[in-house]
C-alpha positions, 0 to 999 in steps of 0.5 A, spaced: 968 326 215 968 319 209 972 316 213 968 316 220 963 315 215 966 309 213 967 307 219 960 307 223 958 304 216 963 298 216 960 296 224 954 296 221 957 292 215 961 286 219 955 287 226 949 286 220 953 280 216 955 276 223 947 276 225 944 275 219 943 268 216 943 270 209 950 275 209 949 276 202 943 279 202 946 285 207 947 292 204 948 298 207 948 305 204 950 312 207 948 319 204 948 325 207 941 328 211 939 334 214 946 336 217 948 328 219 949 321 216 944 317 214 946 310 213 940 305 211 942 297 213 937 293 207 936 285 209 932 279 208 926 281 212 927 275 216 934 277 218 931 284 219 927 281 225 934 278 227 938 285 227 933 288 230 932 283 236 928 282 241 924 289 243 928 293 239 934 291 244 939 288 238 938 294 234 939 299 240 945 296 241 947 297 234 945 304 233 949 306 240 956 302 237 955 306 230 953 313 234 961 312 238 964 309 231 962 317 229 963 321 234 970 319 234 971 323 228 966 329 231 961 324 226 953 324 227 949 318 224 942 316 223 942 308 222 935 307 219 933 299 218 929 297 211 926 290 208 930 288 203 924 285 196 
C-alpha cells in the first residue's frame, strides 16, 4: 500500500503546486488513520482558498482524482486541506 499511497500523494503534490501562487509553501503529508490514509495538503492560506475553488468545486475534483489514484492499488484515501502559519 506505500506505493499507492505515494501515488494519490503525489497528484495531490503536482495538482496543488500547478494551482498555488507560492509553490514552495505547499506540503502534503500521509499517515495512516482509522483503517485508511489520511493525506493533509498545508498551503498559504491564500493559495488554500485557490485549491479549494470556487463552492468547494476545485477541492471536489482534487479528492475524486486522489480517491481513483488509491483505489487503483485497492487504496482509501482521506485528503484534509489546512491553513499553512
Amino acid at each position: 500500500t506505500a506505493r499507492i499511497v505515494s501515488r494519490a500523494r503525489d497528484v495531490v503534490e503536482v495538482v496543488a503546486k500547478a494551482l498555488a501562487d507560492q509553490p514552495g509553501g505547499v506540503r502534503v503529508t500521509e499517515q495512516p488513520h482509522r483503517g485508511q490514509t489520511l493525506i493533509e495538503l498545508f498551503m498559504a492560506p491564500g493559495d488554500l482558498g485557490r485549491v479549494i475553488g470556487r463552492q468547494g468545486r476545485t477541492a471536489a475534483a482534487l479528492r475524486t482524482l486522489v480517491a481513483a489514484a488509491a483505489e487503483l492499488e485497492g487504496a482509501r484515501v482521506t485528503l484534509e486541506f489546512r491553513d499553512r502559519d
